[in-house]
MOPAC internal coordinates of N, CA, C and O (Angstrom, degrees):
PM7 1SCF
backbone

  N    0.0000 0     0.00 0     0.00 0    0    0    0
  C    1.4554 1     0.00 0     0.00 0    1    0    0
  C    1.5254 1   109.02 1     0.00 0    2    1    0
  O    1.2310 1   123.65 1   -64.51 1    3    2    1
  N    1.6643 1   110.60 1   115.49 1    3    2    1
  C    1.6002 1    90.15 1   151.54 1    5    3    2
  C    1.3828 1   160.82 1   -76.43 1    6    5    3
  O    1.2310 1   118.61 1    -1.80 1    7    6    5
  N    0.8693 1   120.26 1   178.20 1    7    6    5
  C    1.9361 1   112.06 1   173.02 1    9    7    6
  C    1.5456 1    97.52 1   -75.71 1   10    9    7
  O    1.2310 1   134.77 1   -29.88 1   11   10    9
  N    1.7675 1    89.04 1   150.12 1   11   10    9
  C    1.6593 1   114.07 1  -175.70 1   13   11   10
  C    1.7789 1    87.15 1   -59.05 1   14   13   11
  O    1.2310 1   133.80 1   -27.99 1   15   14   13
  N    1.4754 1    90.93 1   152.01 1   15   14   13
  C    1.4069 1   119.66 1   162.06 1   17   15   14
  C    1.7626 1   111.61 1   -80.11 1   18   17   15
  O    1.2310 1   123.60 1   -77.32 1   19   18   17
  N    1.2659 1   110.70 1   102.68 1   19   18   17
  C    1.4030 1   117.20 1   167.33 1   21   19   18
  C    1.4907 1   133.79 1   -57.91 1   22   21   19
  O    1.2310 1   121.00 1   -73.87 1   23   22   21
  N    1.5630 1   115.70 1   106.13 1   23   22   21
  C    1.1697 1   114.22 1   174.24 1   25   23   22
  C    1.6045 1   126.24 1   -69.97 1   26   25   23
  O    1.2310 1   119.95 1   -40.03 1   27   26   25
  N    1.0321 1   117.70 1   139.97 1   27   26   25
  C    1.8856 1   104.52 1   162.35 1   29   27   26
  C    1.0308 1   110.13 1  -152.44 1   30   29   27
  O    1.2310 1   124.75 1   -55.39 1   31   30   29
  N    1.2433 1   108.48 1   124.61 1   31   30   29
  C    1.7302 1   120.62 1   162.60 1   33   31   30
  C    1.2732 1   144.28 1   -53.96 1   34   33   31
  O    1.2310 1   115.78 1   -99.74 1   35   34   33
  N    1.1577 1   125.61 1    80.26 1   35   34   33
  C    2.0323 1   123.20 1   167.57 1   37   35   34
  C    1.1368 1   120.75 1   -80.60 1   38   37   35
  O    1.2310 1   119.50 1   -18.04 1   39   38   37
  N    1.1221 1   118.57 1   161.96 1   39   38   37
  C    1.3928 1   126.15 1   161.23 1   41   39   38
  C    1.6201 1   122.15 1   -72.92 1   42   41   39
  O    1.2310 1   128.53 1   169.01 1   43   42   41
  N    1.4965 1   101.17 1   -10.99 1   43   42   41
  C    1.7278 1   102.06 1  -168.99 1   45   43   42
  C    1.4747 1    80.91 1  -148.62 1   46   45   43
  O    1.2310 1   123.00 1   -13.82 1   47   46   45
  N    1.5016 1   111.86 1   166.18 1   47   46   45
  C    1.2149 1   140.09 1  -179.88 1   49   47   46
  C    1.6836 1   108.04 1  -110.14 1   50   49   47
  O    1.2310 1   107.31 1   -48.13 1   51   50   49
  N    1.0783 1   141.25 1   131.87 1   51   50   49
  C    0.9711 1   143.37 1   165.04 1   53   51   50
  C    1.2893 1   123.41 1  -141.78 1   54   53   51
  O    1.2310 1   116.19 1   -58.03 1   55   54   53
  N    1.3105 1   124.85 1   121.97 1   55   54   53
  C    1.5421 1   141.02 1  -167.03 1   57   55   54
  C    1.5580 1   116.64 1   -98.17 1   58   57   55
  O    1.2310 1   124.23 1   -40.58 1   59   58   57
  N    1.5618 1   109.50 1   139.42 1   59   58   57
  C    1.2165 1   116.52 1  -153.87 1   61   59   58
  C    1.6601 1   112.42 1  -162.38 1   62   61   59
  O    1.2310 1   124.90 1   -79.84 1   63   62   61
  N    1.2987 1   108.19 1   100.16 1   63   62   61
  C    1.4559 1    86.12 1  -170.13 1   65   63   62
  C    1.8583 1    97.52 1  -148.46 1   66   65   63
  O    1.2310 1   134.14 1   -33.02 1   67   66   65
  N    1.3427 1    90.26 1   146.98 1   67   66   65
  C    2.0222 1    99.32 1   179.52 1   69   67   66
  C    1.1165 1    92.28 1   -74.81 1   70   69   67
  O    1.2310 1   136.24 1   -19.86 1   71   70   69
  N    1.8128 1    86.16 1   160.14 1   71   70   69
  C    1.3872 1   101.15 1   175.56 1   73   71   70
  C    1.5572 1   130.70 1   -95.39 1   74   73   71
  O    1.2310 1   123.63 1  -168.63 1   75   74   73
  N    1.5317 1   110.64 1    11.37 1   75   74   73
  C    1.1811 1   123.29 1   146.08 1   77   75   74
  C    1.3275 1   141.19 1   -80.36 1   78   77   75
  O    1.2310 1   105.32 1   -63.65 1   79   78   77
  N    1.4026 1   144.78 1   116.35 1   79   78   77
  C    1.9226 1   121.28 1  -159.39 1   81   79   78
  C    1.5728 1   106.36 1   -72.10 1   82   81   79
  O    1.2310 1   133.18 1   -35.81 1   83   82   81
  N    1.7483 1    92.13 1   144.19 1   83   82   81
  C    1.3185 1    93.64 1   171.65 1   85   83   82
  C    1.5220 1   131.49 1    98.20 1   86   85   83
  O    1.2310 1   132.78 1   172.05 1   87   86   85
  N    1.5706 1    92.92 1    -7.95 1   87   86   85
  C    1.7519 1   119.69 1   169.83 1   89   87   86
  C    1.7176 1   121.25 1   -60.93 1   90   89   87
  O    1.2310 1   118.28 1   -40.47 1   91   90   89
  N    1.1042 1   120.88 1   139.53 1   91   90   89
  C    1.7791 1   105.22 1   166.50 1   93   91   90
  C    1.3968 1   118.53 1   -46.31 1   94   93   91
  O    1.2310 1   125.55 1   -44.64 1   95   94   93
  N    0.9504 1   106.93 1   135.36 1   95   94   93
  C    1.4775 1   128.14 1  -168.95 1   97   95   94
  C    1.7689 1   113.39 1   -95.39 1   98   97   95
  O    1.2310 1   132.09 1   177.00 1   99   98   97
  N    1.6434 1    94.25 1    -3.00 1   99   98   97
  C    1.9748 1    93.68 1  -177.12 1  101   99   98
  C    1.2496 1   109.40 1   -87.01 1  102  101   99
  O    1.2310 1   120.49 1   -34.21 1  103  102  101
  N    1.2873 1   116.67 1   145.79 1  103  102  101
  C    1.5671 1   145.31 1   149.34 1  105  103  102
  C    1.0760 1   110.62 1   -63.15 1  106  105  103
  O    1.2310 1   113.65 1  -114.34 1  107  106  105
  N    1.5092 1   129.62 1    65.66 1  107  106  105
  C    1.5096 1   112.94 1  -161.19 1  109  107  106
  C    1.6604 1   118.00 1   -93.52 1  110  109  107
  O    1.2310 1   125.72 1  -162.76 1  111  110  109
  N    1.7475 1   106.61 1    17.24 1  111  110  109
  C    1.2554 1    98.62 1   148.37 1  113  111  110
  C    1.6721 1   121.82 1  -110.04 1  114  113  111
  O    1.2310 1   125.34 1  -166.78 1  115  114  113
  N    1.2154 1   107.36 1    13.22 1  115  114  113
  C    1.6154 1   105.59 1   154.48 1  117  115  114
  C    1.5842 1   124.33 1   -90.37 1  118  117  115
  O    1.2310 1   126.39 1   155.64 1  119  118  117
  N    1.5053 1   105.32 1   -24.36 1  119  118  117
  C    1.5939 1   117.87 1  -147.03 1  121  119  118
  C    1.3374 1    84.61 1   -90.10 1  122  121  119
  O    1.2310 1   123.55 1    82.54 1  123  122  121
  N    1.3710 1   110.80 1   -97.46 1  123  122  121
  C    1.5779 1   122.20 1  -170.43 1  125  123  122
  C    1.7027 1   117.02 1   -89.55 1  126  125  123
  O    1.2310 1   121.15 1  -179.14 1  127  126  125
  N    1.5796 1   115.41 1     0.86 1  127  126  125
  C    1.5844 1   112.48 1  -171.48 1  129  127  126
  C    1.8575 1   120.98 1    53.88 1  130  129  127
  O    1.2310 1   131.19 1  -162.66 1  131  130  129
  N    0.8969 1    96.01 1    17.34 1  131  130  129
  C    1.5860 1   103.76 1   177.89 1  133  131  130
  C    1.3419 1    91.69 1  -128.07 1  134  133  131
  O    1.2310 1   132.19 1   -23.99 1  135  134  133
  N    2.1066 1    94.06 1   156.01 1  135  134  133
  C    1.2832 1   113.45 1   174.59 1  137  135  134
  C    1.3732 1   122.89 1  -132.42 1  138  137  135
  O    1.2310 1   124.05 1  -108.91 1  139  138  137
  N    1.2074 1   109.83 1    71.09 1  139  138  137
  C    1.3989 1   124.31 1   179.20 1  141  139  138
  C    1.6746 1   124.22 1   -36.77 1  142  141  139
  O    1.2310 1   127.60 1   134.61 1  143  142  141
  N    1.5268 1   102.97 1   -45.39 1  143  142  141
  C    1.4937 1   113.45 1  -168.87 1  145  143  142
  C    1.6961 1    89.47 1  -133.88 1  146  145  143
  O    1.2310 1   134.34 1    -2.15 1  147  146  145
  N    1.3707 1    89.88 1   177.85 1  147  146  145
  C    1.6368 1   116.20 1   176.69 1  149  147  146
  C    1.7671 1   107.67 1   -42.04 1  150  149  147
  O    1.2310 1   121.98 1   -57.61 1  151  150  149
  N    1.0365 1   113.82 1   122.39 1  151  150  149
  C    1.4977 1   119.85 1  -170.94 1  153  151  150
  C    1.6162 1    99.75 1  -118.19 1  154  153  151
  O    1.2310 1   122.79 1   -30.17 1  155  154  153
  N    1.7512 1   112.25 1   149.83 1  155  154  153
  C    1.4885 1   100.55 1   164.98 1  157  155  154
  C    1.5829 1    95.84 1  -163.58 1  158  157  155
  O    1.2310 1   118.14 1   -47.36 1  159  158  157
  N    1.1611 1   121.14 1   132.64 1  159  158  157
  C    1.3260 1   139.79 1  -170.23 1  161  159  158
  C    1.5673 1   121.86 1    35.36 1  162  161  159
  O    1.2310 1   130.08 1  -133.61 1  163  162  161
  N    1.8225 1    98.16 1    46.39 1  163  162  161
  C    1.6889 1   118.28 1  -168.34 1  165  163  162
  C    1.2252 1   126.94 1    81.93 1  166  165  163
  O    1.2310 1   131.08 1  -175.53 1  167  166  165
  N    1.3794 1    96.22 1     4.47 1  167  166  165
  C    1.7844 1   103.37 1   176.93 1  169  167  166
  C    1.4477 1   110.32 1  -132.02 1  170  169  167
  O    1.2310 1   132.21 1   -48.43 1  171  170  169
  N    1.4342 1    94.02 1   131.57 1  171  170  169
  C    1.4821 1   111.93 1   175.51 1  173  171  170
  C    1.6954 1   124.03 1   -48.97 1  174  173  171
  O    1.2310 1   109.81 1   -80.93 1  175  174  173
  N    1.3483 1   136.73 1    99.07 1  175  174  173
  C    1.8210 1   132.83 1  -171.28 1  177  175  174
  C    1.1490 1    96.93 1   -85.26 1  178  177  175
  O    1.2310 1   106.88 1  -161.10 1  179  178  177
  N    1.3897 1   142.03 1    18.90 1  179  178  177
  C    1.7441 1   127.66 1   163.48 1  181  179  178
  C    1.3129 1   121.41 1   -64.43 1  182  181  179
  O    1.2310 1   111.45 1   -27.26 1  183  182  181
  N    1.3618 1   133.71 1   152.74 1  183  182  181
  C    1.1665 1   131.98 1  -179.30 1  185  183  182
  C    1.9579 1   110.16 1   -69.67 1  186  185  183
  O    1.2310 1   129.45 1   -50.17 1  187  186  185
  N    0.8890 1    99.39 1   129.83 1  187  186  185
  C    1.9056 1   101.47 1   169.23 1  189  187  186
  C    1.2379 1   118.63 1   -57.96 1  190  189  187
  O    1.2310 1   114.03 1   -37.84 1  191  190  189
  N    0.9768 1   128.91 1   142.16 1  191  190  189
  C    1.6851 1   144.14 1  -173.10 1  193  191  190
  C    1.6502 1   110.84 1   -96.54 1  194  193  191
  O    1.2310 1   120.79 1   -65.79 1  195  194  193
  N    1.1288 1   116.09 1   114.21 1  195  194  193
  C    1.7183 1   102.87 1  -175.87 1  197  195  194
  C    1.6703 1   118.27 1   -56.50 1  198  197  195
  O    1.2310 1   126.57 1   -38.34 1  199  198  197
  N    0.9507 1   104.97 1   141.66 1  199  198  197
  C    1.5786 1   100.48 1  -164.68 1  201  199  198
  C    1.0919 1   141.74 1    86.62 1  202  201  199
  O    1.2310 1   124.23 1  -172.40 1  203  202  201
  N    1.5437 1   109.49 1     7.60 1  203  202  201
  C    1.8078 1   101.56 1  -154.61 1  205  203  202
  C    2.0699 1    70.57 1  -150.48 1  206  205  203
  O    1.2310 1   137.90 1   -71.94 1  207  206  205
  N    1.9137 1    82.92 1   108.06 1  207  206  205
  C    1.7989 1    92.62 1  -171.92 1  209  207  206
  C    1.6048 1   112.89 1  -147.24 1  210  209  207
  O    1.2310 1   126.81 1   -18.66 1  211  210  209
  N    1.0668 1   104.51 1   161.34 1  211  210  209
  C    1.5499 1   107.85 1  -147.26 1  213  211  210
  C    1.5518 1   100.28 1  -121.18 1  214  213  211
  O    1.2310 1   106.46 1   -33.30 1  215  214  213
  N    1.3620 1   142.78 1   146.70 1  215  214  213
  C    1.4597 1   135.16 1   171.63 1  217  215  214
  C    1.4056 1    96.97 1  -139.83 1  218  217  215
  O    1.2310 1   118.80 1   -53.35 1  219  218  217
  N    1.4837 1   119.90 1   126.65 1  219  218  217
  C    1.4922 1   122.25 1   173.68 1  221  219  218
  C    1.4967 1   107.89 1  -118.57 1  222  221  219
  O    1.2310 1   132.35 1   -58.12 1  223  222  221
  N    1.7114 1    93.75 1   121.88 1  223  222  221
  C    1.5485 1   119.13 1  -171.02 1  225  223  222
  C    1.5161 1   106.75 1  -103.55 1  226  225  223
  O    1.2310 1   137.43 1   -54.76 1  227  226  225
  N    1.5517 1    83.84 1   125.24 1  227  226  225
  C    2.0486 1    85.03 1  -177.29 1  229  227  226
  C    1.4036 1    97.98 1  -137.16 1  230  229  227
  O    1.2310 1   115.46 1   -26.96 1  231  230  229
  N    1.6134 1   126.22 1   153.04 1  231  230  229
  C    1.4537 1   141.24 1  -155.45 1  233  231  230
  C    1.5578 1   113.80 1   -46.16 1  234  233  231
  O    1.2310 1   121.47 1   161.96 1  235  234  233
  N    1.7049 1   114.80 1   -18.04 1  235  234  233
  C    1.7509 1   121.65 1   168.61 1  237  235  234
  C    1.0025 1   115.31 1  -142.75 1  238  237  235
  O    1.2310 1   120.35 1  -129.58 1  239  238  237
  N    1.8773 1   116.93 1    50.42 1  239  238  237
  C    1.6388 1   112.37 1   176.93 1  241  239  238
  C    1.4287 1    98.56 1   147.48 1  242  241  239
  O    1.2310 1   131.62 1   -25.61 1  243  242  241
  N    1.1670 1    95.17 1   154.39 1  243  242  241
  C    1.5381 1   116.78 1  -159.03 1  245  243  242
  C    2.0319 1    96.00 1  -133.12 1  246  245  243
  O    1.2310 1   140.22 1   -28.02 1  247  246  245
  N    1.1185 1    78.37 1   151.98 1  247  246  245
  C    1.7979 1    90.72 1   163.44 1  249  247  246
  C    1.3034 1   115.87 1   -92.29 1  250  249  247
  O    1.2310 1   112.50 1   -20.41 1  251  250  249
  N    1.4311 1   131.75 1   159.59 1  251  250  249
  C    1.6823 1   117.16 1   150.87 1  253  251  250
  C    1.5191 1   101.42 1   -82.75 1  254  253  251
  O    1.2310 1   132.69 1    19.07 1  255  254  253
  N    1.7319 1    93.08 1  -160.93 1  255  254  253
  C    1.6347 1    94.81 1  -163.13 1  257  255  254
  C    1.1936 1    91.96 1   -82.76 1  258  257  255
  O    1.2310 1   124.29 1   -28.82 1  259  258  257
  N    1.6856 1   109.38 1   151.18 1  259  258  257
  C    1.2608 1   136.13 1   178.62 1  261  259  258
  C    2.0689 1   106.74 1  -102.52 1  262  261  259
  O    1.2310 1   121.06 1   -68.21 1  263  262  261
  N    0.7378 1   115.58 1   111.79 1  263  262  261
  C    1.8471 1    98.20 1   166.90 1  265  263  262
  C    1.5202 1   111.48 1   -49.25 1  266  265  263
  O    1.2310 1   124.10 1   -45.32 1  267  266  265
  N    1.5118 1   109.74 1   134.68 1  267  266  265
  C    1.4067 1   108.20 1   141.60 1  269  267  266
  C    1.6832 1   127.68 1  -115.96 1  270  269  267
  O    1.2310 1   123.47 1   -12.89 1  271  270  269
  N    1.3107 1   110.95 1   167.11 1  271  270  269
  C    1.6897 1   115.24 1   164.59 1  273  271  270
  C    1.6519 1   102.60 1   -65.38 1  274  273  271
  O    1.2310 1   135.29 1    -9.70 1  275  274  273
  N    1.3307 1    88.01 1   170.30 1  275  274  273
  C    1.7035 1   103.75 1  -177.48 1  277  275  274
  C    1.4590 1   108.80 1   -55.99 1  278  277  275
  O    1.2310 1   124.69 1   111.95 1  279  278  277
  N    1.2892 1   108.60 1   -68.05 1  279  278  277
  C    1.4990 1   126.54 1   171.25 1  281  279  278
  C    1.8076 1   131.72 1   -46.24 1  282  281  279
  O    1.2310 1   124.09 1   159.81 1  283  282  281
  N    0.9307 1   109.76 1   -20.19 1  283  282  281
  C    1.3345 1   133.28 1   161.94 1  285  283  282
  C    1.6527 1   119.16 1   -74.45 1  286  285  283
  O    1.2310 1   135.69 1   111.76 1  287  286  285
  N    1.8662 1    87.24 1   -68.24 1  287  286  285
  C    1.7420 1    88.68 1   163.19 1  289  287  286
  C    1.4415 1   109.27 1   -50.54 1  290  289  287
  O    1.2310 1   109.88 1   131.16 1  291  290  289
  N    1.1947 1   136.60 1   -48.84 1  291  290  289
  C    1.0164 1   124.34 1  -154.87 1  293  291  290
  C    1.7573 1   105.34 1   -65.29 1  294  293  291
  O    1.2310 1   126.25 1   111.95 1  295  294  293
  N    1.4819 1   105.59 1   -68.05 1  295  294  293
  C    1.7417 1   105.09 1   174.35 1  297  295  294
  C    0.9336 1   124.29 1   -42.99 1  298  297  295
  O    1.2310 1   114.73 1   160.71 1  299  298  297
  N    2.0164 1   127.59 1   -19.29 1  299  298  297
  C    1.5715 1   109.26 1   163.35 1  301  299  298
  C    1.2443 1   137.16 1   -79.67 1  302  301  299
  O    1.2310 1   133.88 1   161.21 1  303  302  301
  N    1.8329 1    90.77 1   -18.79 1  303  302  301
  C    1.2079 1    99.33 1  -174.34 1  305  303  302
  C    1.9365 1   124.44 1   -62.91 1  306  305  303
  O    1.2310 1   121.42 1  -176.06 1  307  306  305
  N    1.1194 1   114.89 1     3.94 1  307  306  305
  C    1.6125 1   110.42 1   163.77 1  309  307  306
  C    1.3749 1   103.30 1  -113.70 1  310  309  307
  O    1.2310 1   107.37 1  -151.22 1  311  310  309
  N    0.8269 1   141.14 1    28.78 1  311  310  309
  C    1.3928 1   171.46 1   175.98 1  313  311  310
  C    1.6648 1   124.50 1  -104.22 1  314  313  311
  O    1.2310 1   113.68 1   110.26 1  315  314  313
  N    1.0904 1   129.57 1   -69.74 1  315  314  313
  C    1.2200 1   149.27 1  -164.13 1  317  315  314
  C    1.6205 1    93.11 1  -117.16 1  318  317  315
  O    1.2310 1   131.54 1   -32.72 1  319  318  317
  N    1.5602 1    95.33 1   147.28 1  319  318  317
  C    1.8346 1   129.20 1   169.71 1  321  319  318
  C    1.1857 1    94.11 1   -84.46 1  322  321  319
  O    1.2310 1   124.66 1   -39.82 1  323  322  321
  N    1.3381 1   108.66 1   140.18 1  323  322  321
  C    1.9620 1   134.70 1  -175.56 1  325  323  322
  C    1.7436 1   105.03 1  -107.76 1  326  325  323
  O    1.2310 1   126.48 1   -54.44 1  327  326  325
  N    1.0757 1   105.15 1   125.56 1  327  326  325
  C    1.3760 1   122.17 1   170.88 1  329  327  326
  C    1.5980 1   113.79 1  -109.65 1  330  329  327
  O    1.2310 1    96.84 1   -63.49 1  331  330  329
  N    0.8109 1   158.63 1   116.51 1  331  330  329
  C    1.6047 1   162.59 1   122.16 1  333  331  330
  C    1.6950 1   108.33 1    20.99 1  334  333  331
  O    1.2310 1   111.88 1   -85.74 1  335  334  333
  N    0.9437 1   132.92 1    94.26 1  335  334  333
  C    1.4379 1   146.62 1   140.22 1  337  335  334
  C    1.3846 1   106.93 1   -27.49 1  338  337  335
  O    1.2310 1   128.89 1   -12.31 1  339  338  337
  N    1.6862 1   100.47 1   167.69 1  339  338  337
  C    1.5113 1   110.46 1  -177.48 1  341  339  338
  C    1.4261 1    95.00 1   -96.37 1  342  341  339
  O    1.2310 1   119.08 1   -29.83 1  343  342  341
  N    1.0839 1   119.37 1   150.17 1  343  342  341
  C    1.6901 1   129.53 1  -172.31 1  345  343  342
  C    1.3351 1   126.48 1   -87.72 1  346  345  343
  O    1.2310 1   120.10 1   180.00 1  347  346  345

């Protein structure tokens, strides 16, 4: 079973992604302001963890799931509303 897919709410959407597939997908100086792992121009370069995924909901649009690292998941998770993953 995986971990719930983490919701979080912005006001704006902002896109961000390495240029390797499959990388963390957090802004972790917008999201949580902590820097758990390797950071580079506000975004986290750790590899993504299968299962452990992020969706950012803003007032006209949503993201799909984004991967995160462990550590990331972890700091959003008091942060962000949990939804149920596919099992």
């Amino acid at each position: 079973m995986s971990e719930p897919v983490l919701a979080l709410h912005r006001p704006v959407l902002f896109g961000w992604e390495q240029h390797r597939p499959g990388g963390c997908r957090c802004l972790c100086g917008l999201y949580h302001r902590e820097s758990p792992g390797p950071v580079t121009a506000g975004g986290c370069t750790a590899a993504g963890e299968p299962g452990l995924l992020l969706r950012i909901d803003t007032p006209g649009k949503s993201s799909g799931p984004l991967p995160l690292c462990r550590p990331c998941y972890t700091a959003l998770s008091s942060l962000a509303g949990a939804e149920e993953g596919p099992s």
